[in-house]
Backbone as ProteinMPNN parsed JSONL, in Angstrom:
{"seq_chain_A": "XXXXXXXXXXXXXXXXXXXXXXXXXXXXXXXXXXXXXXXXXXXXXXXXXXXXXXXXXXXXXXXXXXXXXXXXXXXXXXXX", "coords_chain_A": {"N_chain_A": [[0.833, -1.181, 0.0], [0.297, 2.451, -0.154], [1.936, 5.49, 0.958], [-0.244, 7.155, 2.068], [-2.32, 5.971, 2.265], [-1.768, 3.311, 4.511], [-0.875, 5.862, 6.858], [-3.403, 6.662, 7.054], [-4.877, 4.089, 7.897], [-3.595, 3.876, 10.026], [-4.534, 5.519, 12.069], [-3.381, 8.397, 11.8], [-4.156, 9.722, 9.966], [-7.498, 10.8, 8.952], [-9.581, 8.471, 8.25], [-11.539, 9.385, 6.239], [-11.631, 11.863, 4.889], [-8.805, 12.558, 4.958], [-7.503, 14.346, 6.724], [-5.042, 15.627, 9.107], [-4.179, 13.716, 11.849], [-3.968, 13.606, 15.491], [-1.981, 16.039, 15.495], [-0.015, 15.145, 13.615], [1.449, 13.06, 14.695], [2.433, 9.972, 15.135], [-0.445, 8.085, 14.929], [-3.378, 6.255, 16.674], [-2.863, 2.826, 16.066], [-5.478, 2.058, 14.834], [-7.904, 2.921, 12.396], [-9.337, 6.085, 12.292], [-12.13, 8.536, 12.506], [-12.338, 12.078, 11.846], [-13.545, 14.64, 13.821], [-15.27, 16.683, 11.341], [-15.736, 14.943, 9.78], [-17.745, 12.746, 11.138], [-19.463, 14.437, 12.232], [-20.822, 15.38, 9.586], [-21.407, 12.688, 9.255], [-23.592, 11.79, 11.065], [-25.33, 13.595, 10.167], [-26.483, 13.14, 7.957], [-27.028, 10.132, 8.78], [-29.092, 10.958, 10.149], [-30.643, 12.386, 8.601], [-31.235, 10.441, 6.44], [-33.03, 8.558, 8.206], [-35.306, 9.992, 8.485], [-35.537, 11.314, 11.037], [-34.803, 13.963, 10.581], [-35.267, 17.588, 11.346], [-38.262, 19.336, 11.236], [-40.603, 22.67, 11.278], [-43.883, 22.698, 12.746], [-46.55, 23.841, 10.826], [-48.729, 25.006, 11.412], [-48.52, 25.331, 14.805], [-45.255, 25.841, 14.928], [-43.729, 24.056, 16.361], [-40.693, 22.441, 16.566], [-40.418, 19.136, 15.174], [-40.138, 15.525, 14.362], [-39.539, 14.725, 11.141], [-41.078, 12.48, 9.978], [-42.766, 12.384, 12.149], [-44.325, 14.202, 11.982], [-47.176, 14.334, 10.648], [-48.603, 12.414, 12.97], [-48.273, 13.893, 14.898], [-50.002, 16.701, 14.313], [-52.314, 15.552, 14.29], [-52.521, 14.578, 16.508], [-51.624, 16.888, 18.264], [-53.365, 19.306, 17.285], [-55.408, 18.246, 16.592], [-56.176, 17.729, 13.856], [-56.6, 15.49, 10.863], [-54.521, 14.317, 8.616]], "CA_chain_A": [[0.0, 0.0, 0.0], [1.059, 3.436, -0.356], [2.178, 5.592, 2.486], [-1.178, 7.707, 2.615], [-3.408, 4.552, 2.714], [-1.001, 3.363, 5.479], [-1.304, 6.424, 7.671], [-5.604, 6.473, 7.439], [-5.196, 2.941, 8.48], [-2.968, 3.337, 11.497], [-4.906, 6.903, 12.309], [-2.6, 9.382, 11.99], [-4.982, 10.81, 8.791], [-8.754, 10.668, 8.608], [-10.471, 7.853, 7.168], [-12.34, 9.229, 5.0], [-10.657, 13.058, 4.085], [-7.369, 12.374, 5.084], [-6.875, 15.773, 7.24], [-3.831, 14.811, 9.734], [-4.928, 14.254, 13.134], [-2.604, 13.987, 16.577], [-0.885, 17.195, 14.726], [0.998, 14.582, 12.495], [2.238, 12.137, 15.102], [1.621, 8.59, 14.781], [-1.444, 7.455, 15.399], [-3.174, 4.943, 17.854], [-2.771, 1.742, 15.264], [-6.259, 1.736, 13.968], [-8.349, 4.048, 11.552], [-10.159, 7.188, 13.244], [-12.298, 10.205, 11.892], [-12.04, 12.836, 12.433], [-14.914, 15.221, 14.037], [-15.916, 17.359, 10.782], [-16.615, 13.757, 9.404], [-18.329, 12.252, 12.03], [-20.924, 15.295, 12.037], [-21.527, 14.738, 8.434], [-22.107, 11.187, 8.806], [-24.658, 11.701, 12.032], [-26.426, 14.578, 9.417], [-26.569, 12.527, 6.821], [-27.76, 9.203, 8.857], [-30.753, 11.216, 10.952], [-31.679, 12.633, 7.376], [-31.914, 9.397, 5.765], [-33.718, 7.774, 9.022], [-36.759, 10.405, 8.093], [-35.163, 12.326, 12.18], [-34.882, 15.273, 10.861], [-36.9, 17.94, 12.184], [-38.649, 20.481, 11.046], [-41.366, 23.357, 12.017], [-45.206, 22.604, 12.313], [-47.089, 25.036, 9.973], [-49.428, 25.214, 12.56], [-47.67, 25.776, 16.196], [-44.17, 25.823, 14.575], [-43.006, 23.218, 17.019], [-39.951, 21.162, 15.764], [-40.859, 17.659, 15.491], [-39.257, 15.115, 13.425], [-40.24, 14.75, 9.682], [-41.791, 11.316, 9.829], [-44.009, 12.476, 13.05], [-45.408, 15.39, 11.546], [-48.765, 13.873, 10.601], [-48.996, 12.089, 14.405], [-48.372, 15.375, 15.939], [-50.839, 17.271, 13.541], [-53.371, 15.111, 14.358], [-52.75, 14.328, 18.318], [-51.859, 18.039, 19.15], [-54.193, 19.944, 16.763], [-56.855, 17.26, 16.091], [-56.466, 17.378, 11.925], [-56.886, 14.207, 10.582], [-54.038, 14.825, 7.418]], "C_chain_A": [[0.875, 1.241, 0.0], [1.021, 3.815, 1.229], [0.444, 6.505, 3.026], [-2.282, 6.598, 3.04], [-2.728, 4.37, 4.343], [-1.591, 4.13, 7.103], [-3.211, 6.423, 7.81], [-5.759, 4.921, 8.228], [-4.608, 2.518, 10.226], [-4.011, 4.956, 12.168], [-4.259, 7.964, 12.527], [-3.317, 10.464, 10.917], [-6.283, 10.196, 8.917], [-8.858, 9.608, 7.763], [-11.209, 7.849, 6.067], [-11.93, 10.744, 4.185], [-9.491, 13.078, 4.509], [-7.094, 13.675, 5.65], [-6.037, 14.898, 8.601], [-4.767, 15.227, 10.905], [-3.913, 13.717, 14.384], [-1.687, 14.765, 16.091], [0.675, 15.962, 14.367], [1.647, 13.293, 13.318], [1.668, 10.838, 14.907], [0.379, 8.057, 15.662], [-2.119, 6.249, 16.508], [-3.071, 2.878, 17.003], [-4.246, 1.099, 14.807], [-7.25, 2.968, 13.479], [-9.297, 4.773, 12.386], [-10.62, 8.265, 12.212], [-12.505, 10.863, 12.794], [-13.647, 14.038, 12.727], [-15.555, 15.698, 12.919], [-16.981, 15.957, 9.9], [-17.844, 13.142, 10.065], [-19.653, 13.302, 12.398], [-21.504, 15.196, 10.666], [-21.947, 13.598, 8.438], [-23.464, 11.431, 9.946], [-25.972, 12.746, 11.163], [-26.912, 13.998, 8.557], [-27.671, 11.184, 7.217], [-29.511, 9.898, 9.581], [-31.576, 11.316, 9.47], [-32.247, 11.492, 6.809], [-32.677, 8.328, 6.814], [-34.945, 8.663, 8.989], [-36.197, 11.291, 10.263], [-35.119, 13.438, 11.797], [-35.684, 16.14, 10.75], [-37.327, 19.207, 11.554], [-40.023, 21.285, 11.403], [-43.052, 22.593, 11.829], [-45.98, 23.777, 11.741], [-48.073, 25.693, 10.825], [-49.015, 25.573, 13.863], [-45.875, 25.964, 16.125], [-42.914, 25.284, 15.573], [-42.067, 22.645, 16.305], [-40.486, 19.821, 16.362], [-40.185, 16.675, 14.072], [-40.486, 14.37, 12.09], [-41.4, 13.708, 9.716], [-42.802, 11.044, 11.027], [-45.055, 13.392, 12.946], [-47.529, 15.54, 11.657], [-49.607, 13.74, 12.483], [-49.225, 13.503, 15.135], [-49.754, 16.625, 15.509], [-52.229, 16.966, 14.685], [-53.583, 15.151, 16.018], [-52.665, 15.654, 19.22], [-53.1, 19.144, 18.619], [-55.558, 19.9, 16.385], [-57.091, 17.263, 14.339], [-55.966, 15.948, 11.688], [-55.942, 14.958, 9.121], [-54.523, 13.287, 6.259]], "O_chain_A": [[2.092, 1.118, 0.14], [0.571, 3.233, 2.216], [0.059, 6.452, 4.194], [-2.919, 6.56, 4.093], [-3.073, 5.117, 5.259], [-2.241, 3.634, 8.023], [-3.923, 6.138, 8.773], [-6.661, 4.687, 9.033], [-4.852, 1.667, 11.081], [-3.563, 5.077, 13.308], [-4.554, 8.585, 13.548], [-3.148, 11.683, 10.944], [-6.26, 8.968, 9.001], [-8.348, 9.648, 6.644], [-11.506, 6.98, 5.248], [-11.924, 10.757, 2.954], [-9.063, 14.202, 4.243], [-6.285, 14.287, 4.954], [-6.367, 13.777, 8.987], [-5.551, 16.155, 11.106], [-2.832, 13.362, 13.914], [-0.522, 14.372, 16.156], [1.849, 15.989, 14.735], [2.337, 12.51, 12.664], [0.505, 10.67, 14.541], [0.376, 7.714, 16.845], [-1.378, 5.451, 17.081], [-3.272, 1.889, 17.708], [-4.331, -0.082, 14.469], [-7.338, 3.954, 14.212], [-10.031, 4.15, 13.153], [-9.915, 8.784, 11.346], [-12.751, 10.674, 13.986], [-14.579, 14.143, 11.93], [-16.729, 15.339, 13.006], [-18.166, 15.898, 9.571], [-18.904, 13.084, 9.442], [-20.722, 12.851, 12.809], [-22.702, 14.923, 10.588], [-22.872, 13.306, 7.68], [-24.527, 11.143, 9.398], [-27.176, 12.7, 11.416], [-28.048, 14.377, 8.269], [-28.702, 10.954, 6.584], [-30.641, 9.419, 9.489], [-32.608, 10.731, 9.142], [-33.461, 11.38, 6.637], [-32.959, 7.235, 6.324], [-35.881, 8.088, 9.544], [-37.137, 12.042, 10.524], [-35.415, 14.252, 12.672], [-36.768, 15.926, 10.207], [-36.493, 20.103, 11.431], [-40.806, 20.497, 11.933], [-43.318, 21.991, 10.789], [-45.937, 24.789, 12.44], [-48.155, 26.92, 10.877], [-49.431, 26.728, 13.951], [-45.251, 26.199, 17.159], [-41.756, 25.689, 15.672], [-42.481, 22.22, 15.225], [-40.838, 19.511, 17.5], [-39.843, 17.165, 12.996], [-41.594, 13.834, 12.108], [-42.56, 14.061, 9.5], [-43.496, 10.032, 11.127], [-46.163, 13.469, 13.476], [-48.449, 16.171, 12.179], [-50.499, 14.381, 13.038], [-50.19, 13.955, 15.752], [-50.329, 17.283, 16.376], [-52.844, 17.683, 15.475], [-54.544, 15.625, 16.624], [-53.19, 15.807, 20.323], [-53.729, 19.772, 19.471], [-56.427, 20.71, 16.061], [-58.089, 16.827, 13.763], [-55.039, 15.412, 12.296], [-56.425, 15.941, 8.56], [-54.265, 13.314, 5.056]]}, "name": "protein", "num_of_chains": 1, "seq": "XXXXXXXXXXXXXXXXXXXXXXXXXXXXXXXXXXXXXXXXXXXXXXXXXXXXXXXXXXXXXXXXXXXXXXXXXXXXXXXX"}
């Protein structure tokens, strides 16, 4: 393998953008991301689990996408 593969694999570079992480020193001997990743992946998995939240048009509560209807109906009484 090359040496950048290498370092992502021992964690001295990001797994998945390769930005250096322990400011360049060697790593703990297995692959790590790094935080900016690790918030993209948690944004990414709520979105595609239907979690993410947005306002009710009606009381402009946040509530999450895929409860919308429930909440409609159980706090407002509309039947959608």
């Amino acid at each position: 393998m090359g040496e950048i593969a290498d370092m992502m694999l021992d964690g001295t570079m990001c797994q998945q953008c390769g930005v250096w992480m322990h400011e360049g020193e060697d790593g703990p001997g297995f692959p790590q991301t790094c935080s900016d990743c690790r918030q993209s992946n948690n944004r990414a998995e709520h979105v595609a689990a239907g979690q993410e939240k947005i306002a009710c048009p009606i009381c402009k509560k946040r509530v999450k996408k895929v409860g919308l209807q429930d909440h409609q109906r159980d706090a407002h009484g509309q039947a959608s």
